[in-house]
C-alpha positions as CSV (number, residue, x, y, z in Angstrom):
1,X,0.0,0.0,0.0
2,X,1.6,3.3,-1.1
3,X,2.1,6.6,1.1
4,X,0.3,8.8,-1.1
5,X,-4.0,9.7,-1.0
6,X,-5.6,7.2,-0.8
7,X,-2.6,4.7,0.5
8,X,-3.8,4.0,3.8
9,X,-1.1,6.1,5.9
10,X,-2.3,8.9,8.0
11,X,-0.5,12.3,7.7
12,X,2.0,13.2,10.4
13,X,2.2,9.2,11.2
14,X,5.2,6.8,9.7
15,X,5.6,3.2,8.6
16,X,7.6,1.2,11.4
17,X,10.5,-0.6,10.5
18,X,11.6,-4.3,10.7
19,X,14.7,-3.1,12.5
20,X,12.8,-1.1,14.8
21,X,10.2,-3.7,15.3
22,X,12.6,-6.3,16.5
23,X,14.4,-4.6,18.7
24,X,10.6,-3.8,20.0
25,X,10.6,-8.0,20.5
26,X,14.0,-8.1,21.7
27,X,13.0,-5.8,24.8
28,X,10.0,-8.2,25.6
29,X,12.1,-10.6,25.6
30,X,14.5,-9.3,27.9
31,X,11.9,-8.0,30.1
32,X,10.5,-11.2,30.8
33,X,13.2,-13.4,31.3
34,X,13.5,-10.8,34.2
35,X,10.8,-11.5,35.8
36,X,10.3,-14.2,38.6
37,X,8.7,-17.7,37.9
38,X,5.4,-16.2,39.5
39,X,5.0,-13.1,37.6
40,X,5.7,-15.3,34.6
41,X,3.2,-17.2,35.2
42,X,0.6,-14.6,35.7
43,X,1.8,-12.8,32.7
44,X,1.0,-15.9,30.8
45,X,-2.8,-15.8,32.4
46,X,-3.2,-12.6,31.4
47,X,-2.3,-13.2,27.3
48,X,-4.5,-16.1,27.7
49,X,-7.7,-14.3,29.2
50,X,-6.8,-11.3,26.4
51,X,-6.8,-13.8,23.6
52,X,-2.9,-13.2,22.7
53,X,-1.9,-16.2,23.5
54,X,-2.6,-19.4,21.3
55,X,-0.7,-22.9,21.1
56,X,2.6,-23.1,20.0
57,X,1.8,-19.4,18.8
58,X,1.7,-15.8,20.2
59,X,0.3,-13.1,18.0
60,X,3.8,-12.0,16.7
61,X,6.2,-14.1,14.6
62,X,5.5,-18.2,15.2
63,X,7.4,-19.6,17.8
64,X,9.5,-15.8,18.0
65,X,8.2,-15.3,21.2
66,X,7.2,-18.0,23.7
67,X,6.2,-16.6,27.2
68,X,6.6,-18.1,30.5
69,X,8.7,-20.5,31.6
70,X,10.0,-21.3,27.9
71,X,11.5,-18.0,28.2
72,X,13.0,-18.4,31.3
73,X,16.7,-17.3,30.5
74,X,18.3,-15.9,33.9
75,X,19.7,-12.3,33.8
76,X,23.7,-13.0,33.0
77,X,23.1,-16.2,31.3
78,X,24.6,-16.8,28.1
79,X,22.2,-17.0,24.8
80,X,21.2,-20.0,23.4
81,X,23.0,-20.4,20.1
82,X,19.1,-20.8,18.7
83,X,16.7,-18.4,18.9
84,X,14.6,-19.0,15.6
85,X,13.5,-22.6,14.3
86,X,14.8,-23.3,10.8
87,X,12.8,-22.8,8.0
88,X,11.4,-26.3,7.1
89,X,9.6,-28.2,4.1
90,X,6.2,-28.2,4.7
91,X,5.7,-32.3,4.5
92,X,9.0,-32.9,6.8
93,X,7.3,-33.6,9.9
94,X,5.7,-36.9,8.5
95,X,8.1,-37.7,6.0
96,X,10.0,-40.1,8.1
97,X,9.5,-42.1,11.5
98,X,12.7,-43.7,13.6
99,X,12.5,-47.5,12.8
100,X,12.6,-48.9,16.0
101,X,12.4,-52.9,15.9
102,X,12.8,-53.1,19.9
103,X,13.2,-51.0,22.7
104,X,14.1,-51.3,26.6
105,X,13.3,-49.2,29.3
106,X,15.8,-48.7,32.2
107,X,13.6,-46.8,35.3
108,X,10.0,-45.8,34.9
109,X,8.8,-42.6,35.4
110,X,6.6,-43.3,38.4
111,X,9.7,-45.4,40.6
112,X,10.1,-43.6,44.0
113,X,13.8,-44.0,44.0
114,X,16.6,-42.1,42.0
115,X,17.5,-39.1,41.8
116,X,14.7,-36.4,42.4
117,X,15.1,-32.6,42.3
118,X,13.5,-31.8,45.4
119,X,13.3,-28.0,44.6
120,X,11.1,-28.6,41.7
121,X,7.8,-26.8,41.3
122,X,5.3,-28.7,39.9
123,X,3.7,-27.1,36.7
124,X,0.6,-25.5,35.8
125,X,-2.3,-27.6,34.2
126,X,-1.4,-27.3,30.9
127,X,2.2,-26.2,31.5
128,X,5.9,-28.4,30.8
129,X,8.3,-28.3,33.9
130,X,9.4,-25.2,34.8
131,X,12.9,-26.5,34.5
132,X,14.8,-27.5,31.6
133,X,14.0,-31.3,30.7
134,X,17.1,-33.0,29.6
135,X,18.0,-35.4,26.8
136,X,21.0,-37.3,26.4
137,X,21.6,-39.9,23.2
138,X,23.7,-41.9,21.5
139,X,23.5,-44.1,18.6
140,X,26.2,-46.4,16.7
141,X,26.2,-49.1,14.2
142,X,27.6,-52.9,14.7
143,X,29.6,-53.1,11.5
144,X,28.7,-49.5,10.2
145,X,26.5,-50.4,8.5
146,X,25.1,-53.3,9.9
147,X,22.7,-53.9,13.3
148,X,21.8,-50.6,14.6
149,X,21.3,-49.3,18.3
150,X,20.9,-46.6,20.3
151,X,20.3,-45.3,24.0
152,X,18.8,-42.2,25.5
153,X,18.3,-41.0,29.2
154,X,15.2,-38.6,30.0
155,X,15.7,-36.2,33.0
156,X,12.4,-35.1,33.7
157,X,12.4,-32.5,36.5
158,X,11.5,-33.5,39.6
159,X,11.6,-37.5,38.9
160,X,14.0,-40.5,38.5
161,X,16.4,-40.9,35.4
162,X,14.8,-42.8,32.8
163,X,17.2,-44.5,30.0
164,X,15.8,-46.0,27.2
165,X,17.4,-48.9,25.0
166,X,16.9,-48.7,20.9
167,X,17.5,-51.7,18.4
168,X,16.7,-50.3,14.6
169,X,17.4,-53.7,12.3
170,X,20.3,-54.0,10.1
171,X,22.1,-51.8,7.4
172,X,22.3,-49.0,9.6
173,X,25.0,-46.6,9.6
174,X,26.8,-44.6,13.1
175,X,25.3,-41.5,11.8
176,X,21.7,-43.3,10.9
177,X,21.6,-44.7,14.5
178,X,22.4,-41.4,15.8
179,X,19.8,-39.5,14.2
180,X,17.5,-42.3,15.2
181,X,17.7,-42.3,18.6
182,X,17.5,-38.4,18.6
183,X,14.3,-38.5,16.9
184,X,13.0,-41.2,19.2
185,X,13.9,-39.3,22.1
186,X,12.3,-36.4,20.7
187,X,9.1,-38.3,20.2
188,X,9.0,-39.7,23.5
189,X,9.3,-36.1,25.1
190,X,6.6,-34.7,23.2
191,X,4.4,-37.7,23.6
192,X,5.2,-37.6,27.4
193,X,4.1,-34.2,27.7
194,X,0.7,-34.6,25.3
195,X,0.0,-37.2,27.6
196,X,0.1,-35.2,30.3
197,X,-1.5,-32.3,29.1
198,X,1.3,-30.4,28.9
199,X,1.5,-27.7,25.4
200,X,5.1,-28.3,24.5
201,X,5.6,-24.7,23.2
202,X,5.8,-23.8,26.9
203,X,8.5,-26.6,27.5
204,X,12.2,-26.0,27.8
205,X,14.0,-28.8,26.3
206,X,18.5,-29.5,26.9
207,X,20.2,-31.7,24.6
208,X,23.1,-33.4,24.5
209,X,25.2,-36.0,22.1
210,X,28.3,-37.0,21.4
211,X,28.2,-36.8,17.2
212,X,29.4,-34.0,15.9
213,X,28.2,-34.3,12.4
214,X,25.0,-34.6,14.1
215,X,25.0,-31.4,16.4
216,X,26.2,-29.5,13.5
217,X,23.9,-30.6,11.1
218,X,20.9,-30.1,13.4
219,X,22.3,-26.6,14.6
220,X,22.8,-25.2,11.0
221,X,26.9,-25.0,11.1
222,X,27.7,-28.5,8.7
223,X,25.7,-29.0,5.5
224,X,23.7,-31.9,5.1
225,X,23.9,-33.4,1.3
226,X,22.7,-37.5,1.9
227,X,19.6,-38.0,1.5
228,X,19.4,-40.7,4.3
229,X,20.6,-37.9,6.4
230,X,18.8,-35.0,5.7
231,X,14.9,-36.9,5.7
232,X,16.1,-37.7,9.3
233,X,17.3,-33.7,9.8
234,X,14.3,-32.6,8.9
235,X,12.0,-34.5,11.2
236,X,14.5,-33.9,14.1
237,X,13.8,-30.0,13.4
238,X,10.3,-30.7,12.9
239,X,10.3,-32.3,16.2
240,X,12.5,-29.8,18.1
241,X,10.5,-26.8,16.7
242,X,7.2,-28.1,18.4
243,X,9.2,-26.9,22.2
244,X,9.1,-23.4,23.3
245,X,13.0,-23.4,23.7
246,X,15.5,-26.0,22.8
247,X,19.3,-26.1,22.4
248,X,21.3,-28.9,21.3
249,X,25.1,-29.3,22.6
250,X,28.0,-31.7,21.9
251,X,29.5,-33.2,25.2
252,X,32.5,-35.7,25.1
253,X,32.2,-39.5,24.8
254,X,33.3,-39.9,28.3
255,X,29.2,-38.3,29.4
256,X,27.9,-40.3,27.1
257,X,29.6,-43.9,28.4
258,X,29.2,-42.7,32.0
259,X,25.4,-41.9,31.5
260,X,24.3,-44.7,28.6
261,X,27.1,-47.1,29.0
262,X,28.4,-46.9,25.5
């Protein structure tokens, strides 16, 4: 729409800019990770009760903003290294499932014993965890390729360690499994809180691996040019996109044998 008669700009009044308007979004954000778990949370009633907030969606950019406790980023902390989901092809979420051909669970989520925060607040009805829930996976190949595997642990805030075994069949690569057993993490944690009735855009999610090509590829900073690779990128950032907040790190091998046992 133009500036002259008839182009919809009243006189005396100027177009805002991109630049202007996110540095607008960039002071939100600022100015609510400074506020207190409480005053998030009643921030987040009022959007609701106003009609600005909607699933997995605030009235700005989607998934730009996500208020309360998906935003919860401590004053002095460092920056996640993402702030904005990758741009995605439309059919990527269903164009490929993790073939698991058999799975073992280590811990259930209802055991008493373990390791329990025991500062941990539990969330709102229809809130994630307040804190950060944490994945750790890794995936390898017997004869690369050949039978594939794969392990993950789930720290859920404020209950026991749960580590989950992974068989995917034969002709599997390292890098396959490793994707795999991402993604099946991923789905887990998502199914876990749907289950509960939990809306994962309010979820903080940590994860962490020991594949480089993987964290690279998933974070943006390696290219990704096999196919049998990037159909498995794609619904891992199809996946990770659904959270409110994620960030995915590289630890050493060491965290990986010391927490999965391989």
């Amino acid at each position: 729409m133009g500036d002259g008669p008839g182009g919809g700009q009243r006189p005396g009044s100027r177009r805002v800019t991109m630049a202007e308007t996110d540095q607008t979004l960039e002071a939100l954000v600022e100015a609510i990770a400074g506020l207190t778990p409480d005053q998030r949370r009643r921030l987040q009633r009022r959007l609701r009760l106003s009609g600005l907030w909607e699933p997995e969606e605030l009235l700005t950019d989607r998934n730009r903003l996500a208020v309360a406790p998906a935003l919860a980023r401590r004053p002095g902390a460092r920056p996640s290294r993402r702030t904005t989901p990758t741009p995605l092809p439309a059919t990527s979420d269903t164009e490929y499932q993790s073939p698991v051909s058999g799975k073992v669970v280590r811990g259930a989520p209802t055991e008493v014993d373990g390791a329990v925060e025991p500062h941990a607040m539990p969330p709102l009805p229809g809130q994630a965890p307040e804190q950060p829930i944490v994945i750790i996976f890794d995936g390898g190949s017997k004869g690369n390729p050949g039978l594939g595997y794969g392990s993950y642990a789930l720290r859920w805030p404020g209950q026991p360690q749960q580590v989950v075994q992974l068989r995917f069949g034969d002709r599997v690569t390292n890098n396959e499994a490793e994707y795999d057993t991402l993604i099946s993490a991923l789905e887990a944690t998502l199914k876990r809180l749907e289950d509960s009735g939990a809306d994962p855009a309010t979820a903080r999610v940590e994860i962490y691996g020991d594949s480089q090509l993987v964290v690279n590829q998933v974070n943006g900073r390696w290219a990704c040019n096999e196919d049998r690779l990037r159909v498995r990128r794609d619904r891992a950032l199809a996946l990770l996109n659904r959270f409110g907040h994620w960030r995915l790190r590289h630890h050493g091998r060491e965290h990986s044998v010391r927490v999965l046992g391989h």
